[in-house]
Rosetta silent file (secondary structure, phi, psi, omega in degrees, C-alpha in Angstrom):
SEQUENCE: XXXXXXXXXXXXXXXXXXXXXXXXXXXXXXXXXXXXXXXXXXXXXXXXXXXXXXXXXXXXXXXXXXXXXXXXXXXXXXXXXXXXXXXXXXXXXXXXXXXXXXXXXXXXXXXXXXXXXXXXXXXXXXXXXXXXXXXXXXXXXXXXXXXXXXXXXXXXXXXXXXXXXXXXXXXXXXXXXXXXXXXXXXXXXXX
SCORE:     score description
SCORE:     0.000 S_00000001
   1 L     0.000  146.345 -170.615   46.185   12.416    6.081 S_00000001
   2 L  -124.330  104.739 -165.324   44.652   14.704    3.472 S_00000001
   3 L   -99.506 -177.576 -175.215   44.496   13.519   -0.249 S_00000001
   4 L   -79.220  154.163  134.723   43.471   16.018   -3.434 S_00000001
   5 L   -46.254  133.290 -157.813   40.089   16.086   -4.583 S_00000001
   6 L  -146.665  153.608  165.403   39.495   13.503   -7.941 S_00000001
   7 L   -75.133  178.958  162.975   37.403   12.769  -10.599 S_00000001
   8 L  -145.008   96.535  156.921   36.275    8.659  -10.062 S_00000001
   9 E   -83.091  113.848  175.537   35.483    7.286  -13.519 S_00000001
  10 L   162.253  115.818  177.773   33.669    4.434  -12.210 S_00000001
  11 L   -77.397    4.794 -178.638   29.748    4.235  -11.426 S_00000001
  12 L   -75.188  156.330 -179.419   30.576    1.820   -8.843 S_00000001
  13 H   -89.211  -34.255  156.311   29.074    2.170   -5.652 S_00000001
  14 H   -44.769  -35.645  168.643   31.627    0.076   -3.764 S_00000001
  15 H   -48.317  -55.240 -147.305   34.364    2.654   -5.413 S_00000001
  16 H   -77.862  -51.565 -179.697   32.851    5.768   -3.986 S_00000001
  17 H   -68.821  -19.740  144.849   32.185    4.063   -0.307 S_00000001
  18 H   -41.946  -58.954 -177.576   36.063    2.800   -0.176 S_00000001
  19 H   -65.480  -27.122  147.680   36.883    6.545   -1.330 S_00000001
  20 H   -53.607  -23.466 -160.311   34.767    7.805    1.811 S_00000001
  21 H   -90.997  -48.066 -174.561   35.869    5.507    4.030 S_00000001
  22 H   -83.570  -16.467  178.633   39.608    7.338    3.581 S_00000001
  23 L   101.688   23.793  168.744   38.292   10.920    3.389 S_00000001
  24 L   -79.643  106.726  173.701   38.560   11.410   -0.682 S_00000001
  25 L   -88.762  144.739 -163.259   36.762   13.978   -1.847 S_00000001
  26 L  -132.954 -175.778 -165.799   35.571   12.852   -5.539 S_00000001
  27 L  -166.566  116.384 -179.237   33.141   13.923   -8.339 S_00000001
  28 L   -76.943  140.165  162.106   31.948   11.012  -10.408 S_00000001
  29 E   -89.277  146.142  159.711   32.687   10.867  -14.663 S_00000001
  30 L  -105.816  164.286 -177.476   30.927    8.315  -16.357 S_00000001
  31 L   163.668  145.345 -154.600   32.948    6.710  -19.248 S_00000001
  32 L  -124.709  136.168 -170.173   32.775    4.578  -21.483 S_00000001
  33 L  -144.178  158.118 -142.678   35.940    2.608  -22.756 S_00000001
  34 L  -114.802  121.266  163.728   36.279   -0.520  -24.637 S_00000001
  35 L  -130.498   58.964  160.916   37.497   -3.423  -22.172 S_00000001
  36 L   -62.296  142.934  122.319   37.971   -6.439  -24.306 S_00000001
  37 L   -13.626   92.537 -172.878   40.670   -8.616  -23.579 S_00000001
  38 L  -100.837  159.470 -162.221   43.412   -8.229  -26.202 S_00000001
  39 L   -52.895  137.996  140.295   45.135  -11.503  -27.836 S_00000001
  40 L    93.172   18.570 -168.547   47.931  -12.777  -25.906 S_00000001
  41 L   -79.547   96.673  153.997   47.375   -9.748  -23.092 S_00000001
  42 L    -7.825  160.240  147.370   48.307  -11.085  -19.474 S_00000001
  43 H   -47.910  -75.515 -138.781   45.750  -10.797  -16.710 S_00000001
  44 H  -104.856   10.453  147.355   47.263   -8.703  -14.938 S_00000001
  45 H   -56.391  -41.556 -172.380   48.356   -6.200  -18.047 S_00000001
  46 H   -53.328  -91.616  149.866   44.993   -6.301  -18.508 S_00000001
  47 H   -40.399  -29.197  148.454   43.215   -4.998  -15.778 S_00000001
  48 H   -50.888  -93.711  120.714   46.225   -2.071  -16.093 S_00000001
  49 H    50.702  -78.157 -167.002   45.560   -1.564  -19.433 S_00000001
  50 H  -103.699   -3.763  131.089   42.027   -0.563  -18.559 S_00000001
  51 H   -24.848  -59.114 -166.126   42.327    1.150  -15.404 S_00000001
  52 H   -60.351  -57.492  179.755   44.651    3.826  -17.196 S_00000001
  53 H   -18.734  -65.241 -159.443   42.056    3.578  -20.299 S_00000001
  54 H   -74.227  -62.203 -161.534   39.527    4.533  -17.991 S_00000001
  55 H   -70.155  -29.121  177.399   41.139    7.740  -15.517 S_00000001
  56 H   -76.432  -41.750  177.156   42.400    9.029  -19.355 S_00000001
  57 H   -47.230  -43.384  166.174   39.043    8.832  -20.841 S_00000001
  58 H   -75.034  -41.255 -167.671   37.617   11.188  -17.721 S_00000001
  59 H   -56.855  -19.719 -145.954   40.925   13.066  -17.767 S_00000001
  60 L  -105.981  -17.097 -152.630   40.453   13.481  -21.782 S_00000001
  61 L   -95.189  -10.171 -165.571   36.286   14.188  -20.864 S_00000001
  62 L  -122.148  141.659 -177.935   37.207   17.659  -18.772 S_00000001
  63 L   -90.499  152.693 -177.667   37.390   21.035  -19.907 S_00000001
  64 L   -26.141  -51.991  165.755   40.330   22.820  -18.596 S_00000001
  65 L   -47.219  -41.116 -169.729   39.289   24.757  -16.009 S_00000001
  66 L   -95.708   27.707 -168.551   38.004   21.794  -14.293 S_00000001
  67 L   -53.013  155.594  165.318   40.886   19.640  -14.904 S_00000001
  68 L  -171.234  150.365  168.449   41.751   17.836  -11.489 S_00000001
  69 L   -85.137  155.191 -164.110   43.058   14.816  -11.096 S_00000001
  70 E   -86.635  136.203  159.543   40.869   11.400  -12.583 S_00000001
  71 E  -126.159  142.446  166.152   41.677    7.839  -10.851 S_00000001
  72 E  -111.399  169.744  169.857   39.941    4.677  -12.915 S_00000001
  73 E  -149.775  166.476  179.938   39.993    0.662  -11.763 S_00000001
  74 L  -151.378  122.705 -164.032   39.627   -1.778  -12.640 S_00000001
  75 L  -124.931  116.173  177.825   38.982   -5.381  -11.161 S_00000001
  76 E  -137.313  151.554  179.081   38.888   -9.262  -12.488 S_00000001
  77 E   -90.742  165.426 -166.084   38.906  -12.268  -11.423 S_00000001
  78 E  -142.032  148.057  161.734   41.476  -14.810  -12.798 S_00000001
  79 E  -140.146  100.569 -147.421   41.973  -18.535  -12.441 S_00000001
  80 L    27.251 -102.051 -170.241   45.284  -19.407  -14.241 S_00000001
  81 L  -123.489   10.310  151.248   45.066  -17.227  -17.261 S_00000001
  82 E   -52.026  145.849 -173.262   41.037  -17.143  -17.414 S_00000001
  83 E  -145.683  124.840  171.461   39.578  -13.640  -16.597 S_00000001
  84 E  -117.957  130.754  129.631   36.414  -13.445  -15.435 S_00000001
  85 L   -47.962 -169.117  170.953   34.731  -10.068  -15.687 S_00000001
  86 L   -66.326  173.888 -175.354   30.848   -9.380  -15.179 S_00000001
  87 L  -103.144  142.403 -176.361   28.659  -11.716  -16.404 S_00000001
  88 L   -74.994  -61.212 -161.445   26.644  -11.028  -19.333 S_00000001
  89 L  -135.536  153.539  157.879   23.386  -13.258  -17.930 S_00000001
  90 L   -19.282  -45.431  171.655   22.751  -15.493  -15.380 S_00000001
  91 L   -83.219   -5.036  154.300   23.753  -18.510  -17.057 S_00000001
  92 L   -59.716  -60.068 -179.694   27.235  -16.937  -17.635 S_00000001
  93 H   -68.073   -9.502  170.527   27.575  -16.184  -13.942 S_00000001
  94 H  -101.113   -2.350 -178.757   26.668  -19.564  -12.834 S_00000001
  95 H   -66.252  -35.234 -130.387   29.506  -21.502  -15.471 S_00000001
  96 H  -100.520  -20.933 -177.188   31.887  -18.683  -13.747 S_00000001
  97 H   -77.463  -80.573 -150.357   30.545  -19.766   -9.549 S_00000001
  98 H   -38.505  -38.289  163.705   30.809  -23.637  -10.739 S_00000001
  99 H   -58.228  -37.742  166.706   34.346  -22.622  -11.835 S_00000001
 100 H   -83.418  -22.952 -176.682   35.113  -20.964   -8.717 S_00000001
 101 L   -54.604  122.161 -161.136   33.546  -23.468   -6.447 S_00000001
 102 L    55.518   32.414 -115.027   35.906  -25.285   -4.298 S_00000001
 103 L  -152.268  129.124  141.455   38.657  -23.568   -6.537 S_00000001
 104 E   -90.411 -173.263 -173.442   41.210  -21.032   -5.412 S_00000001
 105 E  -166.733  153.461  158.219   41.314  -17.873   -7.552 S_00000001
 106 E   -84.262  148.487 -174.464   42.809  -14.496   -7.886 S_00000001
 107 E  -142.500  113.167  166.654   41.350  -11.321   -7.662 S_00000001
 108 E   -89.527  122.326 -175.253   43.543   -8.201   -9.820 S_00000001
 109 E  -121.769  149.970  153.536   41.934   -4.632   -8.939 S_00000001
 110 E   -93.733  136.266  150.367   44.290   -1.915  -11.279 S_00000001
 111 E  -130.311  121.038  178.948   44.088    1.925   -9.825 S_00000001
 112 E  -108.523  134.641  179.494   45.128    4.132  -12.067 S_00000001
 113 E  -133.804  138.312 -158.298   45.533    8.247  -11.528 S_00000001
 114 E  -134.267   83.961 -178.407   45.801   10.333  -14.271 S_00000001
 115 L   -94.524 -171.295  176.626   46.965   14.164  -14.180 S_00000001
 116 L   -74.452  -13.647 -177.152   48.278   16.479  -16.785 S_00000001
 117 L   -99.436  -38.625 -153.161   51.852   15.478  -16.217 S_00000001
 118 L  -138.056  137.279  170.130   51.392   11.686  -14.951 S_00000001
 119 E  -138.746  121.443 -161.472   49.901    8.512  -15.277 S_00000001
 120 E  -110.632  130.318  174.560   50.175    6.523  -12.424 S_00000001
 121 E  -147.831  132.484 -135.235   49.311    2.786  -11.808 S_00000001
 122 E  -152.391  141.666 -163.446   49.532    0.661   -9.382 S_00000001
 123 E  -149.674  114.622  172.971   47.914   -3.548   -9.185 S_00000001
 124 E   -69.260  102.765  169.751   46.449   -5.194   -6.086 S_00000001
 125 E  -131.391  119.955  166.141   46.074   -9.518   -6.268 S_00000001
 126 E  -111.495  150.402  174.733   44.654  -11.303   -3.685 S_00000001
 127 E  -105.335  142.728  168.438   43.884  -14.825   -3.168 S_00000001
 128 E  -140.822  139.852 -174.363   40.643  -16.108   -2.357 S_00000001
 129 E  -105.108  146.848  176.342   39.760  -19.777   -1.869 S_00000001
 130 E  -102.348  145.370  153.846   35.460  -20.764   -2.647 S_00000001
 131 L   -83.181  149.957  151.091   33.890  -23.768   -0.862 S_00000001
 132 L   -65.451  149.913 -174.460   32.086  -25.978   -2.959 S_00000001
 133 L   -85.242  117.445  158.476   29.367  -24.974   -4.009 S_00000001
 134 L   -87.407  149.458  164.832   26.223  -27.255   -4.432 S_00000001
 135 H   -15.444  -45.625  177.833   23.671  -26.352   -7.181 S_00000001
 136 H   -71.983  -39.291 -177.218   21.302  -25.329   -4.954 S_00000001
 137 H   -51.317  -68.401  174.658   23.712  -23.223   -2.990 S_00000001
 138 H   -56.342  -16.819 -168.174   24.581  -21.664   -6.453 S_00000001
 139 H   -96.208  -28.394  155.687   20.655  -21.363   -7.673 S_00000001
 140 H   -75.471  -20.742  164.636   20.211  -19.280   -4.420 S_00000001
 141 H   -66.554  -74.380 -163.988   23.019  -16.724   -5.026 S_00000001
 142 H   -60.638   10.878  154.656   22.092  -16.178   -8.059 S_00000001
 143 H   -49.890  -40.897 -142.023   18.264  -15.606   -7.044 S_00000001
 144 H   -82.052    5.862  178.306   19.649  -12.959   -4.955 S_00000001
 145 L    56.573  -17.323  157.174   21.219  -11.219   -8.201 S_00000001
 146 H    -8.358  -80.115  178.908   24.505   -9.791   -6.068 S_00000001
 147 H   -84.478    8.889  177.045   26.742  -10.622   -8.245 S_00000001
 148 H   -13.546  -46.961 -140.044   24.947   -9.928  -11.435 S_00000001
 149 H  -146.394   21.602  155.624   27.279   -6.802  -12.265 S_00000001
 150 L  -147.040  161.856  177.758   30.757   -7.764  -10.745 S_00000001
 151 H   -11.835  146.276  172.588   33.760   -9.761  -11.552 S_00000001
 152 H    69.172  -32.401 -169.018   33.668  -13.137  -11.246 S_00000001
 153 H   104.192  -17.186  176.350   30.076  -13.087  -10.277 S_00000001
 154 L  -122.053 -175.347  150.251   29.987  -12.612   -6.671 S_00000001
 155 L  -140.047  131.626  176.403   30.892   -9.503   -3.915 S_00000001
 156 L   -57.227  -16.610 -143.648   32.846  -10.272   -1.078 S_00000001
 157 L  -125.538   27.420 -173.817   31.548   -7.988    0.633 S_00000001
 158 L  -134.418 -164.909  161.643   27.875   -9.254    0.573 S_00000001
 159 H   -23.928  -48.327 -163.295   25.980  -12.881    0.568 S_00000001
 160 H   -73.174   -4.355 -179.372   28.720  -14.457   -1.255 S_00000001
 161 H   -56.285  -48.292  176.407   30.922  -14.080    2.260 S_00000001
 162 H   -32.605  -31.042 -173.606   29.321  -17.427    2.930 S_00000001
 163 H  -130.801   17.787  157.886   31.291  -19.540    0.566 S_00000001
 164 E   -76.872  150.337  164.964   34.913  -17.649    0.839 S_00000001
 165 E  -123.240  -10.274  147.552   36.784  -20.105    3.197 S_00000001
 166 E  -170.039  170.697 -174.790   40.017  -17.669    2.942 S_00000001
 167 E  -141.982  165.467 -167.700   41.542  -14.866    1.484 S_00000001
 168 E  -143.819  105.395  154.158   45.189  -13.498    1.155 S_00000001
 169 L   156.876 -128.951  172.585   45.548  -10.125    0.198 S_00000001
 170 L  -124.855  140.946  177.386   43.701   -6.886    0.469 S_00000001
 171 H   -65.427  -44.104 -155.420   39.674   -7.276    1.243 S_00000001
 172 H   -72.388  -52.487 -169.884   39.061   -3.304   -0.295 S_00000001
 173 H   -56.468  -14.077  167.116   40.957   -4.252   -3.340 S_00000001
 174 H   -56.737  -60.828  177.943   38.519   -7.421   -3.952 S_00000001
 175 H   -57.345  -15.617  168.652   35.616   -5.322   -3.502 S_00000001
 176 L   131.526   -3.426  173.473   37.117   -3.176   -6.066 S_00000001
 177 L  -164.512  118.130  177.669   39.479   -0.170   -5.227 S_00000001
 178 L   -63.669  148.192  166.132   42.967   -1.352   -2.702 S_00000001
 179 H   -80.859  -44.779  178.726   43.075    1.289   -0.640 S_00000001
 180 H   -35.131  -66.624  176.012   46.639    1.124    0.320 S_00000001
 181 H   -56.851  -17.637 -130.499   47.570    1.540   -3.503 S_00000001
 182 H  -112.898  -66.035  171.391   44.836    4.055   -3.914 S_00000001
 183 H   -20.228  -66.319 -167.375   46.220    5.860   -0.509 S_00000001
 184 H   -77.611   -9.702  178.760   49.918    5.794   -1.921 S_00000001
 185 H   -80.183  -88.068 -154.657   49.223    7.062   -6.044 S_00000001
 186 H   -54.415   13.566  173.681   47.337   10.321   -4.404 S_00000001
 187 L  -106.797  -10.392  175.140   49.917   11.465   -1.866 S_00000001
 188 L   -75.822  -16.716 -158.792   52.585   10.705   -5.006 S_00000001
 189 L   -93.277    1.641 -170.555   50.475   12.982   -7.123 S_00000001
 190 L  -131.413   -7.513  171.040   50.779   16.126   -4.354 S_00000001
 191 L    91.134    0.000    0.000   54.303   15.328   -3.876 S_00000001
């Protein structure tokens, strides 16, 4: 299968090794877009909302010539209509572990693709159940700083594998970009 070449607005590094892992060739954008939480906004509007935000902001960021198309994402975790995003500091990210601990939870990744004609979106939720956690357990992730700088507080795809006990869904889209949906927006965007 052969997808288009893309823009990625997204400095993640998990993004760009999921888009390798399928054979995407990309070119990163940085951008910066305001992803507050607006009153009375679903979860999973939400994480839409600022997917698109984000592949229009690179799309809106390129001078003509190099127009091509931009995909953004976006990913949070939710526990009934709580959204947890990154953690500002360490003691944010451990309220948001003690909350997941022994807890199931959802995890909404958004992919959004954004051409001159189309804006395409598409929203991945998986369940993942945490063990409890003891203090200590939690006072040792967050030595290790993993989850400093993603959703929720953890990565799935690291240290925190220790205290999933199961998941439902798609594993790429946890880590932060579904593939499937990611797969099926660029072959809609080539026709």
């Amino acid at each position: 299968m052969t997808f288009p070449p893309v823009y990625l607005a997204s400095s993640s590094p998990r993004r760009r090794e999921l888009l390798t892992q399928i054979g995407v060739t990309f070119t990163v954008l940085t951008v910066d877009v305001d992803e507050h939480r607006l009153d009375q906004e679903s979860p999973s509007d939400y994480v839409k909302r600022v997917a698109i935000a984000k592949a229009q902001a690179g799309w809106e960021s390129l001078t003509e010539q190099d127009k091509m198309p931009v995909l953004g994402a976006d990913t949070s975790v939710v526990m009934g209509d709580e959204v947890f995003g990154k953690p500002i500091d360490k003691q944010d990210a451990r309220v948001m572990l003690q909350c997941l601990s022994g807890h199931h939870h959802q995890v909404m990744t958004a992919v959004a693709v954004v051409t001159g004609e189309q804006v395409l979106c598409e929203l991945s939720t998986s369940a993942v159940t945490f063990a409890s956690m003891t203090d200590s357990e939690i006072d040792w992730y967050l030595a290790t700083n993993e989850g400093i700088d993603k959703a929720g507080s953890y990565a799935v795809q690291g240290l925190a594998a220790l205290f999933i006990e199961q998941i439902e869904g798609s594993y790429s889209g946890i880590m932060g970009l579904p593939l499937r949906e990611t797969g099926a927006l660029l072959k809609q965007i080539i026709g």
